[in-house]
C-alpha positions in Angstrom: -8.5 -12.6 -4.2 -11.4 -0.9 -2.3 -8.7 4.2 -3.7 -6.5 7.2 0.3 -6.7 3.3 1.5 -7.8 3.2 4.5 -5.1 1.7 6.8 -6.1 0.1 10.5 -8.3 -3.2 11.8 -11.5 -2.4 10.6 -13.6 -0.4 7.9 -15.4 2.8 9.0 -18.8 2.4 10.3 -19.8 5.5 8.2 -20.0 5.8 4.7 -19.4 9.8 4.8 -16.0 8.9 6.0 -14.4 7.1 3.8 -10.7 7.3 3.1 -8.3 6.2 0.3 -4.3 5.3 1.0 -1.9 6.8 -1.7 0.9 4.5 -2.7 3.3 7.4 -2.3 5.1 7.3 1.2 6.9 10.3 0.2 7.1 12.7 -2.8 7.1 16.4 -4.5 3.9 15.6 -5.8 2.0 15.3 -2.6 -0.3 18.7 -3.7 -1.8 16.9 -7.3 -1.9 13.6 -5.6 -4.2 15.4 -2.3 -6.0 17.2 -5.6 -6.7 13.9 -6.9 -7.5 12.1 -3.9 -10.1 14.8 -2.8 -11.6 14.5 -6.2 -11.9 10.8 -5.6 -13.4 10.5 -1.9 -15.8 13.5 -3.4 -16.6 11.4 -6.4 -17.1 8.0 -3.8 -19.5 10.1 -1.5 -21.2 11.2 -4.2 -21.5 7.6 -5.3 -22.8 6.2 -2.2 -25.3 9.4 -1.4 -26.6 8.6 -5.2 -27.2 4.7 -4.4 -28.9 5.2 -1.6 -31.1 8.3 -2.8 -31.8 5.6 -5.4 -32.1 2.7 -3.4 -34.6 4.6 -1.1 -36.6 6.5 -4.1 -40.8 6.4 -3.1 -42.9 4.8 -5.9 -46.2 6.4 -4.3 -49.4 5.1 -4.0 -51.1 2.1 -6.1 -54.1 2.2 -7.4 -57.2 0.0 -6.3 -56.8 -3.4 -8.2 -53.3 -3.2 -9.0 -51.0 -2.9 -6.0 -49.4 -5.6 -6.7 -48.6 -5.4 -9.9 -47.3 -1.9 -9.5 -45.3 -2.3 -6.7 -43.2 -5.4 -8.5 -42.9 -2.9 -11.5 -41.5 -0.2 -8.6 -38.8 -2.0 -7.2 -37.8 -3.3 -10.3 -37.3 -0.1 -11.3 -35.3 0.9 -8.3 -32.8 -2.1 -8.6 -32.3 -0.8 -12.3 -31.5 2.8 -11.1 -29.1 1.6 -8.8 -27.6 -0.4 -11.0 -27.3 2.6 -13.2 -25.8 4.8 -10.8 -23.5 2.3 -9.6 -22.4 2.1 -13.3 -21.9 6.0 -13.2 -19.8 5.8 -10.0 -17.6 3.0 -11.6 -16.1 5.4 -14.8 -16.6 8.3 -12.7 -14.1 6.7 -10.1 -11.7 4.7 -12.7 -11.2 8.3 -14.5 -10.1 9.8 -10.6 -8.0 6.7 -10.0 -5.8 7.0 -13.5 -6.0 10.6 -13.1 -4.6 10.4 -9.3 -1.9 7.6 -10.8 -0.2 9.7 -12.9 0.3 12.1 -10.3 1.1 10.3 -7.7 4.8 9.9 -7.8 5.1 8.8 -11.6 6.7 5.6 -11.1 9.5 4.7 -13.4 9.4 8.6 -15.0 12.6 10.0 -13.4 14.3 7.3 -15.6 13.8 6.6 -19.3 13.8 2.6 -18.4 10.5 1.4 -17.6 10.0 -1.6 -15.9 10.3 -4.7 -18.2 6.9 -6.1 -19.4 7.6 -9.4 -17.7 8.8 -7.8 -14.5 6.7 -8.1 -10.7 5.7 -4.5 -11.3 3.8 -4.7 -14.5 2.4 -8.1 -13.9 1.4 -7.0 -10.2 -0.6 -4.1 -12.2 -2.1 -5.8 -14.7 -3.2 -8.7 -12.4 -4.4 -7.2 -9.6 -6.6 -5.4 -11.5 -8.5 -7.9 -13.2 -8.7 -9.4 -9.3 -9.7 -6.2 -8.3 -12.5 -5.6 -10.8 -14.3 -8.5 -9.9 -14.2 -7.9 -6.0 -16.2 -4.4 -7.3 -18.1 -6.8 -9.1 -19.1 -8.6 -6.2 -18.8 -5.5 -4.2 -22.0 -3.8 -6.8 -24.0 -7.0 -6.7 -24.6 -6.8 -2.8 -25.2 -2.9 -2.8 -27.7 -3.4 -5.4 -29.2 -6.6 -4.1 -28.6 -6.5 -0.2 -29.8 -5.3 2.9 -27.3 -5.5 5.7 -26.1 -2.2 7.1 -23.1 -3.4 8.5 -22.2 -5.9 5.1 -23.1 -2.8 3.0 -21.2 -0.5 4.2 -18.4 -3.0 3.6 -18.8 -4.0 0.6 -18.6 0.1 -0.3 -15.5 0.5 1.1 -14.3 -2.6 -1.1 -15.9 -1.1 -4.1 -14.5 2.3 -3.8 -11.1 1.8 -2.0 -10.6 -0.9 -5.2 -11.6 1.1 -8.0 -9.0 3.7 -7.2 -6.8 1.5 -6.9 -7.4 0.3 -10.3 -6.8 3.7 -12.0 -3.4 3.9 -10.0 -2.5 0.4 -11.6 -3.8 1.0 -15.1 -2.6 4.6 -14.9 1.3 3.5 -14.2 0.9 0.8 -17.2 0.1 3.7 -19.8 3.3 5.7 -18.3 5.2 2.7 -18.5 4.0 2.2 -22.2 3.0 -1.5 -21.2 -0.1 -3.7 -22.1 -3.0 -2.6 -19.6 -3.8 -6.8 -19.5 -0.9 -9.6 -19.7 -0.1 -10.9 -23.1 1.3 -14.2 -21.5 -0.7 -15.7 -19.1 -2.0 -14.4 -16.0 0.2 -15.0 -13.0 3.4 -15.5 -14.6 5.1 -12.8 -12.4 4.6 -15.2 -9.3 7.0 -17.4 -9.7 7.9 -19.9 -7.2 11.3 -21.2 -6.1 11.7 -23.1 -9.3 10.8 -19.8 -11.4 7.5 -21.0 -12.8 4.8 -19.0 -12.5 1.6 -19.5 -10.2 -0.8 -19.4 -12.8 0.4 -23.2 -14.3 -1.2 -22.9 -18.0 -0.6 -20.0 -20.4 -4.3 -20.5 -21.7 -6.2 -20.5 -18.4 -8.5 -18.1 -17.5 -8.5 -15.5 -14.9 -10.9 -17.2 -12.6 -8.6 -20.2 -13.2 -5.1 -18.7 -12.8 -5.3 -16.4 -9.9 -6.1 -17.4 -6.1 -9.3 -16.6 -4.2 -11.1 -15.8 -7.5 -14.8 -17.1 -7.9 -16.3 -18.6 -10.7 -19.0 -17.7 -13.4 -21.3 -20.2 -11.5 -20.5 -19.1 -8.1 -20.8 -15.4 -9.4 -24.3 -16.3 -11.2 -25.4 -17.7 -7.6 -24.7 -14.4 -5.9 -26.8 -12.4 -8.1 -29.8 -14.9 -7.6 -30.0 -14.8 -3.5 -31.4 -12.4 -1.6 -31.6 -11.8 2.0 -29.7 -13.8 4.8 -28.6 -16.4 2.1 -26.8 -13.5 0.0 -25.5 -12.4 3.2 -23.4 -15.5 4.0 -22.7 -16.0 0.8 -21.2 -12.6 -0.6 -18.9 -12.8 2.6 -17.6 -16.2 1.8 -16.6 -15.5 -1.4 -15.1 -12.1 -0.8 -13.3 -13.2 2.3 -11.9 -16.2 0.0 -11.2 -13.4 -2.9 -9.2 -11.2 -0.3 -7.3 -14.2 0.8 -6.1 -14.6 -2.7 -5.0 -10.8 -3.1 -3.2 -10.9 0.5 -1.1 -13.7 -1.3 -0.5 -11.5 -4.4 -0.2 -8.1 -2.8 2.7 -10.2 -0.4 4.8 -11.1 -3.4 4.9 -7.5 -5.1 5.5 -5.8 -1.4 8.7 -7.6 -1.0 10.0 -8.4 -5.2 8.1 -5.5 -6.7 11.4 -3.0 -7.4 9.4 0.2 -7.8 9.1 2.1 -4.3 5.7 3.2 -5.3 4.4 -0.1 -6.6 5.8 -1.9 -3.2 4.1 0.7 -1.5 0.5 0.4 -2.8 1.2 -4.0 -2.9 2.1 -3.2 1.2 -1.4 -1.1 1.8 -3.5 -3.5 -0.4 -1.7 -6.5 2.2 -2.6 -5.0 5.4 -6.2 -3.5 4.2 -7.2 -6.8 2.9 -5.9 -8.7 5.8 -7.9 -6.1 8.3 -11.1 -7.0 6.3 -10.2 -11.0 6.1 -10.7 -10.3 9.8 -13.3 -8.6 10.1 -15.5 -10.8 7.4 -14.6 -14.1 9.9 -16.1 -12.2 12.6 -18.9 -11.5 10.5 -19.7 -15.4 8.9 -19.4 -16.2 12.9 -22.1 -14.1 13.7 -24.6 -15.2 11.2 -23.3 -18.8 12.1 -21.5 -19.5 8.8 -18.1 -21.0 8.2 -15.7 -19.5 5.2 -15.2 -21.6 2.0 -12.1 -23.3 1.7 -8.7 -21.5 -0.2 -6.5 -23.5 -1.7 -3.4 -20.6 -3.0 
């Protein structure tokens, strides 16, 4: 349960094209929001070049007596640059995203009334963002720690297309003078027939309240494996975590009453649902079977 979104069955096969999908279907501000959104692809590009400059960075030769000890110590220090460069990208790209959300359409500034704080439109924000930032999460952890071509260059699309879309959602919440996190429980937008919410307890956590979301262990395992085990198992908990956000971006595109909020909900749906796919045809491939989801 990723910034223009890319729209369509499958990610591109090439980093160097990477697009975002603006949550405006129509507008006056389409020249600062194509401002912004270059801004953001160059800042993602930029990203990926850097992780892989890093990734690939030569240690040079060891010394008689102590090659192993200094190449352990080099690609040790590779993983850390990556990580920091990863870190880079992430506030380089969050800054874009807000900056790209507040010129994107303005939702809710043509009229004084913002949405209400308990409304589909702020909770939709302030959830899927906290679902959001750990599929990035996940997303850095295989970039950093994987070797798969074809997983990599999904989990980059994830990673970028998701921290844009972050800055849109936390960028509409500052307009709307609303709290960037929910006050009351996470998931209590969702409501069911009845009118409770889908998160059950006010006091639950995140990981507890909101489908498809892994847990502190499961996230603790995928930063220990490495190889083909890391493979399987980063798909089968980001497939799971993108069946939890098809589930939440469904409710806001059809209850959320802001056009633009409906708009980015509808994108994030059939994104996520075009990478569900594709991650099934992946865990096929390596012989693996996704976890179960329980919504």
């Amino acid at each position: 349960m990723t910034e223009r979104i890319p729209e369509g069955d499958e990610s591109s096969a090439e980093t160097g094209s990477r697009r975002t999908t603006d949550p405006e279907s129509t507008g006056s501000a389409a020249v600062g929001e194509s401002d912004a959104q270059a801004g953001v692809g160059a800042a993602a590009a930029a990203a990926g070049t850097e992780s892989v400059g890093a990734g690939a960075e030569d240690t040079g030769p060891a010394e008689t007596g102590q090659a192993g000890e200094d190449t352990g110590e080099s690609a040790s220090s590779t993983n850390w640059v990556r990580v920091l460069v990863a870190s880079a990208a992430v506030l380089t790209l969050l800054l874009l995203g807000a900056a790209a959300g507040m010129l994107i359409g303005l939702p809710g500034s043509g009229n004084s009334a913002a949405p209400p704080e308990n409304s589909v439109d702020v909770g939709f924000a302030q959830d899927m963002t906290v679902h959001h930032r750990q599929a990035t999460t996940m997303a850095t952890l295989y970039r950093v720690n994987g070797e798969d071509i074809g997983i990599d260059t999904l989990a980059f699309d994830i990673d970028t297309n998701q921290r844009t879309q972050i800055g849109w959602m936390q960028g509409w919440l500052n307009l709307w003078d609303r709290p960037l996190t929910p006050t009351e429980g996470y998931m209590a937008w969702m409501r069911d027939d009845a009118g409770h919410g889908h998160g059950g307890d006010a006091g639950a956590s995140a990981e507890q309240a909101m489908p498809g979301m892994a847990s502190p262990d499961e996230l603790e395992r995928l930063r220990s494996l490495r190889g083909a085990e890391l493979d399987v198992y980063f798909l089968q908990l980001m497939l799971r975590h993108h069946e939890g956000g098809v589930e939440m971006a469904a409710y806001a595109a059809e209850r959320a009453a802001i056009p633009q909020v409906r708009n980015l909900a509808s994108n994030i749906l059939n994104h996520q649902t075009a990478e569900t796919q594709k991650m099934v045809g992946m865990l096929a491939e390596l012989g693996a079977e996704p976890l179960p989801f329980e919504g």
